[in-house]
C-alpha positions as CSV (number, residue, x, y, z in Angstrom):
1,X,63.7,83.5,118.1
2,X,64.6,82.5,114.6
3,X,64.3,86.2,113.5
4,X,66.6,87.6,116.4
5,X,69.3,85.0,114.9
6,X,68.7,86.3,111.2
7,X,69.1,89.9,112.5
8,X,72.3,88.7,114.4
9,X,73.6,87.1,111.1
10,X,72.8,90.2,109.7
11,X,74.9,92.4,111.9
12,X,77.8,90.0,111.7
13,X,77.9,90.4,107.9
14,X,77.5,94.1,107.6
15,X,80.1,94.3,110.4
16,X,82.4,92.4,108.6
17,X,81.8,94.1,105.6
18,X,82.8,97.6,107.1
19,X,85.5,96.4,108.9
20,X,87.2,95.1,105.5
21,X,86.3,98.3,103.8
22,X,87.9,99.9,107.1
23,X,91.1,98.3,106.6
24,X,91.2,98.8,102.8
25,X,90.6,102.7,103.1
26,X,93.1,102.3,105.7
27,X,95.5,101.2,103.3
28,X,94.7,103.6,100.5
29,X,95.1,106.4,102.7
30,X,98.8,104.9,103.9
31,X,99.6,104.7,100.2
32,X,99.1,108.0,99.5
33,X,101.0,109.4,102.7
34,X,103.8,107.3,101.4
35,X,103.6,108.2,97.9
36,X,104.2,111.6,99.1
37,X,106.8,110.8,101.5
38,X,108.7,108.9,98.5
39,X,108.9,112.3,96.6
40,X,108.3,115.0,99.3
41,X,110.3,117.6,97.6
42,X,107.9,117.7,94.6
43,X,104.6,117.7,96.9
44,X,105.3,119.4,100.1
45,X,104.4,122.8,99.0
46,X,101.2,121.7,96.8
47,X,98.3,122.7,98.7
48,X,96.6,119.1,99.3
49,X,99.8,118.2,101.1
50,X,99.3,121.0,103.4
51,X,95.7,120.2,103.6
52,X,96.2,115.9,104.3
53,X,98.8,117.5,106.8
54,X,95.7,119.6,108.9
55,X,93.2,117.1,108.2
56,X,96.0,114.4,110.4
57,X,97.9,112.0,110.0
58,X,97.1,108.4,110.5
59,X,98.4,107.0,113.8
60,X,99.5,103.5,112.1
61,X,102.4,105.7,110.1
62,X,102.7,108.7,112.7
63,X,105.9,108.4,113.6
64,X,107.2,107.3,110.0
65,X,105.9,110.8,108.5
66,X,107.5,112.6,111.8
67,X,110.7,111.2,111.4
68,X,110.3,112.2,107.1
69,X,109.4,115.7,107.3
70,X,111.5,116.6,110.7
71,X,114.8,115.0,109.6
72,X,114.4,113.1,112.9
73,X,118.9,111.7,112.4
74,X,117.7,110.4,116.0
75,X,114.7,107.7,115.3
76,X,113.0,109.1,118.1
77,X,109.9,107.1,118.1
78,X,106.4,108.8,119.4
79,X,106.6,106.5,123.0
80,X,110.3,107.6,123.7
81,X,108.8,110.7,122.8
82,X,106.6,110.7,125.1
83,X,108.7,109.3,127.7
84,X,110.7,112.5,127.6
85,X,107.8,114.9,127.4
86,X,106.7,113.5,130.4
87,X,110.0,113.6,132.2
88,X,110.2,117.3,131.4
89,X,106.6,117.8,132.6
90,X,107.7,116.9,135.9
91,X,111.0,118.7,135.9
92,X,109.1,121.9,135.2
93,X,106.3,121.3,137.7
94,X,109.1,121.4,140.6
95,X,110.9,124.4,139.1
């Protein structure tokens, strides 16, 4: 019994563990979409841009990097963007 709890322990720390590196990769890779955002006239035609752009964006700034590189004047965020989409998905089914 005592080695099932040692292996639980175990788990708990090495879950922890990847969960804080998680969050800090997480971060990093914010940072760096918003680095780019800060000065996107000077990066948006360097090839790693392009390639960051493929390889997707990260859902926590989604809508932030949208409204950047679309000149979104409206603030339309990804939900009432959704909202919409769905709306016209119905309008076209009964067309």
């Amino acid at each position: 019994m005592k080695r099932e709890e040692e292996r639980k322990k175990r788990e708990e720390v090495e879950e922890r563990k990847w969960k804080e590196k998680l969050s800090v990769e997480r971060k990093r890779w914010e940072e760096t979409w918003f680095s780019i955002l800060h000065d996107y006239e000077k990066y948006k035609d360097q090839r790693g841009v392009r390639d960051l752009f493929i390889d997707g964006i990260p859902e926590s700034i989604w809508g932030k990097v949208w409204m950047w590189v679309t000149g979104n004047s409206n603030s339309i965020t990804k939900n009432l963007f959704e909202i919409c989409l769905e709306r016209g998905e119905r309008l076209w089914v009964t067309l």
